[in-house]
MARNU-337144 format. One record per residue (C-alpha): residue in one letter; x, y, z. Coordinates in Angstrom, 3 decimals, always signed. Layout:
N
["A", [X, Y, Z]]
...
// end
This chain:
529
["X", [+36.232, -110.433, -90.652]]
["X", [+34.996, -107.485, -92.651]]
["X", [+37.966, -105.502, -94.217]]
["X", [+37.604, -101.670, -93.285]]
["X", [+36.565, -99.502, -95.885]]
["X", [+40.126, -97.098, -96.176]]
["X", [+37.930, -93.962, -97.558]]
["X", [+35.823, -93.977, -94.132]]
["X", [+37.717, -91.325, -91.494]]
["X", [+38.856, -92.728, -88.551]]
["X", [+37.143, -91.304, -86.080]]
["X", [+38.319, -91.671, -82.140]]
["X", [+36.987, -93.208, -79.624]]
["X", [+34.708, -91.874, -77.246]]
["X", [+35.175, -91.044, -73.653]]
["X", [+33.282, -89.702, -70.601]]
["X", [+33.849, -85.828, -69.599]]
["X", [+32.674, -84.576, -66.427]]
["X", [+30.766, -81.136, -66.399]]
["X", [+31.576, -78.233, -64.742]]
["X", [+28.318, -76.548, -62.892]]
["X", [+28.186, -73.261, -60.833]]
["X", [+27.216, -72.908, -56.988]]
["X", [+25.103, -70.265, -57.846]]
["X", [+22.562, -69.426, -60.046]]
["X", [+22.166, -66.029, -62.076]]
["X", [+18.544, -66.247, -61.578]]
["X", [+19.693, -65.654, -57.564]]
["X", [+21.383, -62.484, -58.483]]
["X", [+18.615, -60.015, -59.003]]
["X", [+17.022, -61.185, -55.684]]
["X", [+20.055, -61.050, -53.471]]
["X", [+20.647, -57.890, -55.305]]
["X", [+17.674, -56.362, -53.613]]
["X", [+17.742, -57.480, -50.484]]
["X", [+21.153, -56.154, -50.637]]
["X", [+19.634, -53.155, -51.337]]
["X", [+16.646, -52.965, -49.425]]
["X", [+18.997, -53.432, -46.279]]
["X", [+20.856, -50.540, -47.382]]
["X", [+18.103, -48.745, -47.455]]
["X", [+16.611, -50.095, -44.111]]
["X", [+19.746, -49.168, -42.019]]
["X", [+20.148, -45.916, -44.184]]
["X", [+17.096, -44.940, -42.652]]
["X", [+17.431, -46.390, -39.457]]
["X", [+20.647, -44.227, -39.154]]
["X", [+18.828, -41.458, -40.663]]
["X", [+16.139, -40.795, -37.815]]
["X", [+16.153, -39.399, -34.868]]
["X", [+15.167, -40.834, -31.476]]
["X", [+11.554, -41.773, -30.624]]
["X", [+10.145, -39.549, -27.687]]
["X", [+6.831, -40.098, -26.055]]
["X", [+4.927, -36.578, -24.704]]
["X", [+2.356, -36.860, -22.085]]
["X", [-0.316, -34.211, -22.721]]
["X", [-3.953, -33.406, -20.964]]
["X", [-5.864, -33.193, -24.843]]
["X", [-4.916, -33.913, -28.189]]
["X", [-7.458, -31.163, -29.555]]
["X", [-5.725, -30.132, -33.156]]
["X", [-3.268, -33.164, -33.425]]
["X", [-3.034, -35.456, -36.299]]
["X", [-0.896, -38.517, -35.791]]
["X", [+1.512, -38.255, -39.094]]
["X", [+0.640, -34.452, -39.519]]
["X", [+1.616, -32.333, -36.475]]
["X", [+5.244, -31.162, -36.466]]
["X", [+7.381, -30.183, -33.825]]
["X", [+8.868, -27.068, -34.352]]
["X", [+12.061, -25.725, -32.306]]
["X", [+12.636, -21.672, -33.412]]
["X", [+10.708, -21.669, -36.148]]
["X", [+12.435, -25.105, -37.765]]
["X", [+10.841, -29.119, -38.036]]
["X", [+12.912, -31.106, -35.724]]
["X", [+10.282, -34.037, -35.445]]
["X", [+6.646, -35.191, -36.100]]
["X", [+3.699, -37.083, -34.699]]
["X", [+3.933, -40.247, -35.257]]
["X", [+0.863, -41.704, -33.119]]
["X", [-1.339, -40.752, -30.548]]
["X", [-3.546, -42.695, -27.745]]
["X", [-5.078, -42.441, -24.410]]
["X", [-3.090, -43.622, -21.422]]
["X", [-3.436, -46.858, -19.205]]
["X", [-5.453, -44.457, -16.607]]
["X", [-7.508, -43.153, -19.690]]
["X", [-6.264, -39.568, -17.992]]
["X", [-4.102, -38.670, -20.309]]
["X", [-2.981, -38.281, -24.080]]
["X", [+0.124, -40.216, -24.978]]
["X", [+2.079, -38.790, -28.517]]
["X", [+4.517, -40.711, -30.065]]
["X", [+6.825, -38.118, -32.201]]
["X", [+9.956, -39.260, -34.709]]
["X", [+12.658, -36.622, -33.879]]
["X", [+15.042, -36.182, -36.725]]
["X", [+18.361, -36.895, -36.383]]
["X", [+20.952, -34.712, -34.929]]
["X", [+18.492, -34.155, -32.354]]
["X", [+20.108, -36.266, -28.904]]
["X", [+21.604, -33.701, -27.667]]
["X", [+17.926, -31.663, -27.436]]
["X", [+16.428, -34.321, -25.058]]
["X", [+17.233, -33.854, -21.825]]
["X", [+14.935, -33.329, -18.217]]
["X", [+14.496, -29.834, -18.592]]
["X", [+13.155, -29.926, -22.286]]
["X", [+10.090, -28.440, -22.461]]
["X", [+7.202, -28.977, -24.863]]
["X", [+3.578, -27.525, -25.163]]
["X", [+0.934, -27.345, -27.600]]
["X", [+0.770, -24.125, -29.489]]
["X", [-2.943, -23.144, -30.277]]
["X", [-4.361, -19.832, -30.538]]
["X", [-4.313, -17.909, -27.489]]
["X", [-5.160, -14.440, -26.052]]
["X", [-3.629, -13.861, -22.543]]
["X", [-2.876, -10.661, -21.044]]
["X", [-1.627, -8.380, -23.547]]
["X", [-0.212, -11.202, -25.973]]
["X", [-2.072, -12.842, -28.867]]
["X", [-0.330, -15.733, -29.979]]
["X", [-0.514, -18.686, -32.393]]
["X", [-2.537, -16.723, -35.027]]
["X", [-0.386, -19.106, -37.566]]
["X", [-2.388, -22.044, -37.145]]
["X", [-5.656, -20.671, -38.229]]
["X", [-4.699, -21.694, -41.207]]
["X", [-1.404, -24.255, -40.349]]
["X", [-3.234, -26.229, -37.885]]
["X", [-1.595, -26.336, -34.136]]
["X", [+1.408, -27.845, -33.673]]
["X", [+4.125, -29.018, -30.565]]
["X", [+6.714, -26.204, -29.598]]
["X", [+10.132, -26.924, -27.871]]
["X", [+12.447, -25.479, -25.443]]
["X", [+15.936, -27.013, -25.215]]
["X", [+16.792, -27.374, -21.237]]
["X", [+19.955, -27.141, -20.170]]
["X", [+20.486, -30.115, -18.312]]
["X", [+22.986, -32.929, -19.286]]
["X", [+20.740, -36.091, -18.390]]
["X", [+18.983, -37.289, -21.581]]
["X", [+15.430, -37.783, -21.423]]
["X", [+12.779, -39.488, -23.721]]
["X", [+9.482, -38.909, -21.562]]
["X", [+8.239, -35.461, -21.133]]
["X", [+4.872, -33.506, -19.675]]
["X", [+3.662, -30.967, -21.869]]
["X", [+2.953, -28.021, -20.278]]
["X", [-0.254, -26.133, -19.695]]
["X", [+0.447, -23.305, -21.374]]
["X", [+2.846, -22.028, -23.274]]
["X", [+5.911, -20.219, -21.524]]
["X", [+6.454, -16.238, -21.975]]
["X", [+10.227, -16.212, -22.574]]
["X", [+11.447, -18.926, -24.686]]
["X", [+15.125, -18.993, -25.642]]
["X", [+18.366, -16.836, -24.388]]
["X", [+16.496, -13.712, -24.040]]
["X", [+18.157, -11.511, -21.298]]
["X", [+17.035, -11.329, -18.674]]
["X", [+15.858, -12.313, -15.133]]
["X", [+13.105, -14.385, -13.541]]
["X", [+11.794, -13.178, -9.962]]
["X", [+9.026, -14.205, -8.221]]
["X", [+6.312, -12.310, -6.040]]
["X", [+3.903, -13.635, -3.613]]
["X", [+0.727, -12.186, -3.378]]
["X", [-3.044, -13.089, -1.372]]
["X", [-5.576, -11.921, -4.222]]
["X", [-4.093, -12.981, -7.931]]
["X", [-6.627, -9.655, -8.784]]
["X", [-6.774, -9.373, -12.829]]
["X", [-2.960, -10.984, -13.217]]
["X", [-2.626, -13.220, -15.849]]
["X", [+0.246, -14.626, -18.090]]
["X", [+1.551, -11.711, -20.384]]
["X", [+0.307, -9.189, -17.493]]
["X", [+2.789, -6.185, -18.573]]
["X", [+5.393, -5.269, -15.767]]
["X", [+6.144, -1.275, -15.304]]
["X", [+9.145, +0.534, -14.238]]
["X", [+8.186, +4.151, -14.119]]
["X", [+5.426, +3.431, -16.503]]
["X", [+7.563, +1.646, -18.730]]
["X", [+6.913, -1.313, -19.677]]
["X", [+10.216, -4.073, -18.805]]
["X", [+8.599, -7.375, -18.558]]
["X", [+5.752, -9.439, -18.065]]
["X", [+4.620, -12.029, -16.027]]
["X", [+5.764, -15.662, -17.057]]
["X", [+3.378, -17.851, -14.412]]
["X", [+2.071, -18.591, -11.456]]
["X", [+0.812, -21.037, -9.286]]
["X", [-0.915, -21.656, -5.991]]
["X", [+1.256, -22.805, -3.068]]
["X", [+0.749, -26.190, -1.175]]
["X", [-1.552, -24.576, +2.236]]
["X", [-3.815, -22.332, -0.595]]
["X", [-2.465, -19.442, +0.599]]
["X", [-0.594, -17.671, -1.417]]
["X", [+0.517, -17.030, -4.839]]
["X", [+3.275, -17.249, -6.253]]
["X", [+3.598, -15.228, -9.375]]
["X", [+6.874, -15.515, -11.593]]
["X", [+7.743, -12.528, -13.318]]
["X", [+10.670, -11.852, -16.251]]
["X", [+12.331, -8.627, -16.749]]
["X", [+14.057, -7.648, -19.587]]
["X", [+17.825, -6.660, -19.359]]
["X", [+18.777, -4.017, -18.661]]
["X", [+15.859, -2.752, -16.682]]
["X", [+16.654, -5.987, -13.996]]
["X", [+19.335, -4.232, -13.108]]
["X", [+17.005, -1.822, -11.219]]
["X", [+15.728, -4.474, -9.107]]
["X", [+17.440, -4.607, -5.881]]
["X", [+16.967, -6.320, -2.673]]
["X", [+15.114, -2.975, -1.558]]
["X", [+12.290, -2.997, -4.104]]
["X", [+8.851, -2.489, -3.967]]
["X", [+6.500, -4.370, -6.172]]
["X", [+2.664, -3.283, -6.488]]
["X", [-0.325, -4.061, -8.485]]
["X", [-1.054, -1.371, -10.876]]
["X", [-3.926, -2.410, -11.927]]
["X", [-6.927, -0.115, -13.004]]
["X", [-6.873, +3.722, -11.743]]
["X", [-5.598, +4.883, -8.152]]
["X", [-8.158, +7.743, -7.269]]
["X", [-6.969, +9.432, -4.235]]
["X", [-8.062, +12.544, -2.380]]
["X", [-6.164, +14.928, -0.334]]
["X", [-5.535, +18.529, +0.914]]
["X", [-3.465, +18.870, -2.450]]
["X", [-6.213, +18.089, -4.071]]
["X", [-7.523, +15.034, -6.548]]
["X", [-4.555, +12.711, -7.486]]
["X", [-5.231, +9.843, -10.239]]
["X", [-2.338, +7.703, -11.084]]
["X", [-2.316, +4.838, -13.355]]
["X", [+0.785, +3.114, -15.274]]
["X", [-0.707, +3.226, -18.705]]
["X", [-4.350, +2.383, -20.429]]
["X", [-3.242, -0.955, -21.007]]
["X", [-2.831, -1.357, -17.400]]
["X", [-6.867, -0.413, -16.961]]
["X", [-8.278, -2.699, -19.425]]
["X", [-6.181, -5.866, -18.751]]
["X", [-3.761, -4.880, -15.169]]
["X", [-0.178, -4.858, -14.450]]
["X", [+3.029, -4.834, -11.824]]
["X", [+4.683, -1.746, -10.634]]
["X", [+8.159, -1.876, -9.326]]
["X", [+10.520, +0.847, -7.807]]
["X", [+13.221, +1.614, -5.235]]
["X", [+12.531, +4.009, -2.723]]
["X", [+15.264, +7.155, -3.154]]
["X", [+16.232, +6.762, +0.661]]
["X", [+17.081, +3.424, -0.015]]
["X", [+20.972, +2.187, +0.002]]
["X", [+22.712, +1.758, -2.944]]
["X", [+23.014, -2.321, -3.473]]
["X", [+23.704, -4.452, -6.177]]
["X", [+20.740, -6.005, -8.155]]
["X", [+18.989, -8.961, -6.800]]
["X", [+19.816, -12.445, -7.475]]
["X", [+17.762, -14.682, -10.245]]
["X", [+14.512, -16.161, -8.508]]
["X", [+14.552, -13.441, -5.489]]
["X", [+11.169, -13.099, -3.673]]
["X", [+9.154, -10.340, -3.129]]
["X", [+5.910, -9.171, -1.661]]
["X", [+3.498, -7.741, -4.287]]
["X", [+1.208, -5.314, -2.418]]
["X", [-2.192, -4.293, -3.157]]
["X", [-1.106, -0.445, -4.422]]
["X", [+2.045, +1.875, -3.593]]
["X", [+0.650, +3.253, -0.605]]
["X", [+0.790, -0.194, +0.444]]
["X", [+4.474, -0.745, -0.796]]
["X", [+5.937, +2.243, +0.451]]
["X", [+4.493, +2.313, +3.760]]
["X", [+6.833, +2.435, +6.339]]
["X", [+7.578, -1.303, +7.993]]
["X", [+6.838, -1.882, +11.659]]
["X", [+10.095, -1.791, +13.779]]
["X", [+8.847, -3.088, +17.095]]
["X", [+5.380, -4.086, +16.781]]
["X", [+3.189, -4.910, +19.750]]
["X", [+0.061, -6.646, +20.275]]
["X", [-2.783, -5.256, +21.923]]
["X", [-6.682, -6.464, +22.195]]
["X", [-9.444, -3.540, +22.259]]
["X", [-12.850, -4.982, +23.797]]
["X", [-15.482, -3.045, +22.451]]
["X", [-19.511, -3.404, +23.582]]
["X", [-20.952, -2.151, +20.734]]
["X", [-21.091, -3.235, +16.492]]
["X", [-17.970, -3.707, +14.788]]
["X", [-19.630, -3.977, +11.309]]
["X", [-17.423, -1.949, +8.812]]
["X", [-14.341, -3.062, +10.598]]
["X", [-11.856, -5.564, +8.553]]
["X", [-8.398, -6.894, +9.414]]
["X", [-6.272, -4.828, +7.977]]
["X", [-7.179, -1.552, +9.038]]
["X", [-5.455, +1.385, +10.482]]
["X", [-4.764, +2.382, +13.897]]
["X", [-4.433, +6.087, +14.161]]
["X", [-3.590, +8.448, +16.678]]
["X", [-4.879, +11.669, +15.657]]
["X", [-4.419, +10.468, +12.061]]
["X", [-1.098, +9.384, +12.374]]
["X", [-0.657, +5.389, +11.692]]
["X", [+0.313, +3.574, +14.714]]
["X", [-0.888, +0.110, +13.670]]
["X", [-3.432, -1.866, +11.875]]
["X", [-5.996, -4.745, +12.983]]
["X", [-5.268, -7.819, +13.007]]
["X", [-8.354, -9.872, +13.757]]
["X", [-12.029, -9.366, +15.201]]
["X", [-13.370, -11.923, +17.333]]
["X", [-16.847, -12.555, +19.814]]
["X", [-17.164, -13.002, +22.972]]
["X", [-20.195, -13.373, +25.622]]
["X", [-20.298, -13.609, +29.274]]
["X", [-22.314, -16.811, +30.491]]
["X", [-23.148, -14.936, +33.580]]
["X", [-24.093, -11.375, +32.615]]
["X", [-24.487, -12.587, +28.480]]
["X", [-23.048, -9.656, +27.607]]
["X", [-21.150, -9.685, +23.923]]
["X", [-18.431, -7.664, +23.153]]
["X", [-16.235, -7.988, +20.422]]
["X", [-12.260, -8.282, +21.208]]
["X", [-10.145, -6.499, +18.587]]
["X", [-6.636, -7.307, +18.277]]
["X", [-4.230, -4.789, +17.197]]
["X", [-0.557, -4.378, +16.329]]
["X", [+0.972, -1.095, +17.107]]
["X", [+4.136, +0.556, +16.870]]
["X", [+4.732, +3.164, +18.856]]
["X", [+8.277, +4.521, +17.095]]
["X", [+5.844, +5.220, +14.151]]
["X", [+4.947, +8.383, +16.572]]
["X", [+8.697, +9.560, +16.985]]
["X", [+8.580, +7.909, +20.696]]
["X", [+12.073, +6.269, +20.777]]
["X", [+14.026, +5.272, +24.093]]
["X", [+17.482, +6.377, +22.764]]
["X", [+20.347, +4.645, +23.417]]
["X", [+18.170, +2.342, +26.090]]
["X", [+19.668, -1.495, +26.301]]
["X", [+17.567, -3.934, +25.083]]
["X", [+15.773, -5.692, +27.145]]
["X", [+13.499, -4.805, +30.989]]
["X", [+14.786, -1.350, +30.827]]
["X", [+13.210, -0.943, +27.343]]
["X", [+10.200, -2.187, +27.998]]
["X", [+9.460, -0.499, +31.476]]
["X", [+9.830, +2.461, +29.618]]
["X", [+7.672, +1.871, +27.200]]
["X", [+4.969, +0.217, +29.896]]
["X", [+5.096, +4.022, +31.830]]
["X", [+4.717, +5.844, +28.716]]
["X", [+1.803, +4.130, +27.353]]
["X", [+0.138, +4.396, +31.442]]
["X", [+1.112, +8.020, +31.238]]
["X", [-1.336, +8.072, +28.021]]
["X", [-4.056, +6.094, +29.302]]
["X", [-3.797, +8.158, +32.461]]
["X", [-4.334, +11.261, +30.767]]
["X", [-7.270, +10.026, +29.075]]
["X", [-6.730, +8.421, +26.297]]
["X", [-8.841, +5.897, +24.763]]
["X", [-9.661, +3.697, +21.512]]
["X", [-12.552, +4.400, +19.709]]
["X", [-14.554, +3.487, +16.311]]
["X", [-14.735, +5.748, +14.117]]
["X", [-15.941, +5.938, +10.204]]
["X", [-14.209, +6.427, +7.587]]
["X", [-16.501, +6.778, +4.709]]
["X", [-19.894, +7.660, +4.931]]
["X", [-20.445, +6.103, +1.486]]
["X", [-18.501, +2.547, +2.421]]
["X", [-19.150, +2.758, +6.034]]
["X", [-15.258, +1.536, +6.705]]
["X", [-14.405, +2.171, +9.772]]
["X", [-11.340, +1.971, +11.621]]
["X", [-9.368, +2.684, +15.163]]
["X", [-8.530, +5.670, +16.547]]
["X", [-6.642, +6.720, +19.806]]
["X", [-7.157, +10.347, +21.318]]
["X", [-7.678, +12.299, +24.207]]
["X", [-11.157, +12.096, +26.382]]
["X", [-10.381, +14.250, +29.529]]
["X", [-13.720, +13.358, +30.705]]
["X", [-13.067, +9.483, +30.379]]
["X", [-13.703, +7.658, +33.547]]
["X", [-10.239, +6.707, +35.196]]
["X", [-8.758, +3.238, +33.852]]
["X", [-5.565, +1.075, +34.473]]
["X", [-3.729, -1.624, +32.710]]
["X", [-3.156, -4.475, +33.714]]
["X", [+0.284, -5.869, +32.102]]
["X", [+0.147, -9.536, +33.375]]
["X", [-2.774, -10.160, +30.451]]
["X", [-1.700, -11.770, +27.005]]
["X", [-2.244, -9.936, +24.877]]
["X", [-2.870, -6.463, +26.893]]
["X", [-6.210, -5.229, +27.150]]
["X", [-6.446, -1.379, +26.169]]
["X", [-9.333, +0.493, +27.411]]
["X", [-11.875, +1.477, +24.890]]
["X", [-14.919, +4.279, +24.895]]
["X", [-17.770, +4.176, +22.848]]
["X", [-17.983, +5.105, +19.538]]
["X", [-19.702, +8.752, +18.368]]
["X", [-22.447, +6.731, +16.450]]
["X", [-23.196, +4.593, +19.727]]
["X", [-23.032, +8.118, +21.691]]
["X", [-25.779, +9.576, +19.572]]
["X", [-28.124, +6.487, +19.368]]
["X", [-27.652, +6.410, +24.060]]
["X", [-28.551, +10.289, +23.732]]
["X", [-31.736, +9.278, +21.664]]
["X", [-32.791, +5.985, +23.900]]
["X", [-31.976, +8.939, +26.715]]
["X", [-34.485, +11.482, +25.253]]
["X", [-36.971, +8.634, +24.384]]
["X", [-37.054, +7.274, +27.634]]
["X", [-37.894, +10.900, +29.019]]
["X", [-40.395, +11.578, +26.708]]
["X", [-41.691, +8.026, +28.058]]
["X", [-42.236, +9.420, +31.487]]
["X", [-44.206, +12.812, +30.342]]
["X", [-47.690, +12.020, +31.014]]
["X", [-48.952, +12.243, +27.300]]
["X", [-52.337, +10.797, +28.085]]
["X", [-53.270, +13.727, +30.625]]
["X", [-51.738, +16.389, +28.929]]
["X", [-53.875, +15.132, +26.094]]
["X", [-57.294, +15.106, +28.125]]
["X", [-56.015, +18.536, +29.437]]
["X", [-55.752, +19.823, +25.924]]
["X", [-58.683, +18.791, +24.921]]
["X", [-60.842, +20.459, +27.806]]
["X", [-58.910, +23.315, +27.440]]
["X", [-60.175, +23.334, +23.319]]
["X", [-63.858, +22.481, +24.521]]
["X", [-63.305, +25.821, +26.749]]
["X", [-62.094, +27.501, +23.979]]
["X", [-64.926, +26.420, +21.452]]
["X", [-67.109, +27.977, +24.089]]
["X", [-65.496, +31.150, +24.178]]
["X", [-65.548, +31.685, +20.562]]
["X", [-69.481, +30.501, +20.579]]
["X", [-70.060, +33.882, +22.893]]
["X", [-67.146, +35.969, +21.170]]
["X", [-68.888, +35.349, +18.154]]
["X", [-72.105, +36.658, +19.987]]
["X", [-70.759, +39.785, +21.043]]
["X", [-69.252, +40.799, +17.751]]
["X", [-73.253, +40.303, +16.484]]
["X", [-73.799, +42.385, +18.475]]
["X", [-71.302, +44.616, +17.731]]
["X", [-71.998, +44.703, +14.361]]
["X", [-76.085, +45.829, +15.118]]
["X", [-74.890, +48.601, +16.842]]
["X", [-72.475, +49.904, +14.314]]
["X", [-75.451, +49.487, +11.675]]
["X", [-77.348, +51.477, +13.627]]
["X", [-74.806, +53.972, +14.415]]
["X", [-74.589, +54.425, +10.477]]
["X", [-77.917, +54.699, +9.706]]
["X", [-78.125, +57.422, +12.753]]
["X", [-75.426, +59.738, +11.284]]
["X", [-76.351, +59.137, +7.554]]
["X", [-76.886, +62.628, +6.078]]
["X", [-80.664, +62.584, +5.200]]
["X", [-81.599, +61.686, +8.631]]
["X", [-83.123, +64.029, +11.362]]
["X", [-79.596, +63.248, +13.609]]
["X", [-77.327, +64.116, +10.803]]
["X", [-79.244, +67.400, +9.700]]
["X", [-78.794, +68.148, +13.594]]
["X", [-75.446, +67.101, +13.312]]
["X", [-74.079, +69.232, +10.393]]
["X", [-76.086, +72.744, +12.030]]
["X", [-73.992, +71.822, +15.654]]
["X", [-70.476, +71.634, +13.324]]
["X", [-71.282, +74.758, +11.443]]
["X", [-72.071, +76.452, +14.779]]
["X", [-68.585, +75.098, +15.954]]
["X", [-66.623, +76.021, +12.896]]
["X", [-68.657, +79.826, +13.633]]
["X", [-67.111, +79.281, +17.122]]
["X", [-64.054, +78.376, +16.337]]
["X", [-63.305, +81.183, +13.600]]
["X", [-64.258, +84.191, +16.554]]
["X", [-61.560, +82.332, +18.198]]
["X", [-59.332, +82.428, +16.030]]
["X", [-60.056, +86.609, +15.692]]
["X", [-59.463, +87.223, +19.606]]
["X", [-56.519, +85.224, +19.421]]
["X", [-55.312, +87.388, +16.802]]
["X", [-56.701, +90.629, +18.065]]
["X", [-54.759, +89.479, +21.647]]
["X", [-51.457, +88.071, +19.917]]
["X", [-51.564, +92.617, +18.147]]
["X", [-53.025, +93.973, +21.478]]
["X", [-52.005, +91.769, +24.487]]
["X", [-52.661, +94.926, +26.947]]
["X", [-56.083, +94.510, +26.203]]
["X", [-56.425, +92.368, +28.757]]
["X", [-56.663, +94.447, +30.907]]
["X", [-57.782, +97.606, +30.334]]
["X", [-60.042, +96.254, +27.796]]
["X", [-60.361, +97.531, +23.575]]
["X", [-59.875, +100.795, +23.465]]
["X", [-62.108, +103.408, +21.570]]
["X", [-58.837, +103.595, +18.933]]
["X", [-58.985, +99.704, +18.562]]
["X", [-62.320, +99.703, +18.067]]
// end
């Protein structure tokens, strides 16, 4: 055995150690780092929008998808995200990013619309996006069901926000030169302006929604009278020329009227949403209402033309009524056409009031004798014009004492009033009268007569003209007998000069007799001689 060399170190023995390794590497740390982060950041942002609305519009003409804001007074509360057409290719869907804070804002009545440039009535709006580009406005309802769907609307609304105020809406037949932003007056000031309006279900009617400004609705009561004030209201009468108009705005571009008669009751102003008629002028609006009105027909054998529903029924000029409708009728037997007019009258509009009567048979057997008392005494219904330069023409009751006797007969529906013939159709029967005479005059004879009677006559002045010939030789003649140089006028002149000698020893005696009348008779003394 080899001895061990004592300088060498001792040096231990060897044994296994097991090494410690970690679960996870540092290379892993920057990656799980930033998908640490990037989660953070991904439900940062999640938290950090707003909810997704979609809004249903008829164009997207000036929308960008990424570009067009939403603005709610003036301030970005979301933004276009995307835009496309809808299943039924009708329709433009938007898909806008609200930010967040924004829940509360979407509920049913929301309202959104597309703000462009625009020019309605008297407003100009939208002038901002000329250069901006157009954009979605908002309108925060007031509802408490949320909402993520909404229809744009057509057109932008008048009143946006808590402006006071209240809504009322006015029916109307003719819309006329109304638009959105029309001004409404009150005593030519101007308290409002129309917000919309809209065509009812049968086509009928309008219904125009109006907003007036507090305080003014305060003046609107259940008694007011709206008109249109439109253009210039030219009327003539014994006072003389009247033009009335609300303002020059309300010529170029229309308006609404509205005011409470003075004799009306005091009452507290209407209720939001109350309707109203809108009449065609304030004539219109402040006529007085019909209290009992009946229906009559008028059967008239002669042309209507010029005659319209709507116009008055007078009785020497006062308004009892207006017409209703104008119809045709023709007899199968006789085919004779007349036209059946049906009226609405109300007799109280005279003053003729049964006072204290009950309601009921009484009342209207007293109103039955009155209007047979009338008719009685002659009077009938008759078309008259109104304007020569229009030819309008309306209805007109008076008195015709030498109307042939009529009676009513009350059993009909509606009651037939009797009628007389217009003055136009009066004049054209008294010229068919004086044609047909001048028919009968025999026009042919009296012609042959005439013209024997100018052959006559041609005759006579053939020998008149003879005779004055004739006439004339024998004044030449005469002239050259009694010129001077002939053997007549020398004769002539001696016979005058012998009568002027004549004359002049006249004269003497008459002289001598007018100094000596007793001469006479014992003749010229020796002394006178």
């Amino acid at each position: 055995m080899a001895e061990t060399d004592p300088s060498k170190q001792q040096v231990p023995a060897s044994r296994s150690v097991s090494r410690r390794r970690t679960r996870l590497s540092l290379v892993w740390f920057i990656p799980i780092v930033a998908a640490v982060a990037g989660v953070w950041v991904a439900v940062t942002r999640i938290l950090g929008q707003g909810p997704e609305i979609s809004i249903i519009l008829k164009t997207a003409e000036g929308l960008e998808a990424g570009k067009t804001k939403i603005h709610y007074s003036g301030v970005d509360v979301g933004t276009v995200s995307t835009i496309r057409l809808s299943e039924d290719h009708m329709r433009v869907v938007a898909k806008a990013q609200m930010a967040p804070d924004t829940n509360d804002f979407l509920v049913k009545d929301t309202q959104f619309w597309v703000v462009r440039p625009r020019i309605s009535g008297a407003n100009v709006t939208g002038l901002g996006t000329l250069i901006s580009g157009a954009y979605i406005g908002m309108e925060i309802g007031k509802s408490k069901d949320h909402e993520r769907e909404f229809v744009a609307l057509d057109t932008p609304p008048v009143v946006t926000g808590d402006v006071p105020g209240r809504f009322y809406v006015l029916q109307a037949g003719d819309l006329g030169s109304l638009d959105i932003g029309t001004p409404v007056y009150f005593r030519r000031l101007q308290v409002g302006q129309i917000a919309s309006y809209h065509l009812d279900d049968k086509g009928q009617m309008f219904n125009v929604k109006i907003f007036v400004d507090a305080p003014y609705d305060q003046f609107v009561t259940p008694s007011t009278r709206f008109w249109q004030a439109s253009g210039v209201d030219v009327s003539l009468s014994a006072a003389g020329l009247s033009v009335q108009t609300q303002s020059l705005l309300s010529i170029l571009i229309g308006g609404v009227a509205f005011e409470t008669p003075a004799d009306a009751p005091e009452q507290p102003a209407a209720a939001e949403n109350a309707v109203y008629t809108l009449f065609v002028n304030r004539t219109d609006a402040f006529r007085l209402p019909a209290r009992d009105p009946q229906t009559f027909v008028l059967n008239f054998k002669e042309s209507v033309r010029g005659l319209e529903p709507g116009a008055p029924v007078e009785f020497r000029g006062i308004p009892l009524g207006d017409v209703a409708d104008i119809g045709a009728e023709l007899d199968y037997k006789t085919f004779e056409f007349t036209a059946p007019v049906t009226i609405h009258l109300d007799a109280e509009r005279l003053g003729v009031r049964v006072e204290d009567a009950p309601v009921g048979v009484e009342r209207n057997q007293a109103r039955r004798e009155f209007i047979d008392s009338l008719v009685a005494h002659g009077v009938r219904a008759q078309l008259q014009t109104a304007s020569l330069l229009t030819g309008a023409r309306f209805v007109a009751f008076d008195f015709f004492p030498d109307a042939p006797p009529a009676s009513i007969n009350w059993a009909e529906k509606p009651v037939e009033l009797p009628t007389r013939p217009g003055q136009l159709q009066a004049i054209e029967a008294s010229v068919v009268s004086i044609i047909r005479k001048l028919d009968q005059v025999p026009i042919q004879q009296i012609g042959a007569d005439l013209q024997k009677a100018l052959a006559e006559l041609d005759r006579t002045l053939v020998s008149a003209r003879g005779t004055i010939d004739n006439t004339n030789t024998l004044v030449g003649n005469a002239d050259r007998m009694i010129q001077p140089s002939s053997g007549l006028g020398v004769e002539l002149g001696n016979t005058l000069q012998e009568v002027q000698r004549a004359a002049r020893g006249v004269r003497v005696l008459a002289d001598y007799l007018e100094r000596h009348p007793e001469a006479l008779i014992r003749g010229k003394t020796e002394e006178n001689k």
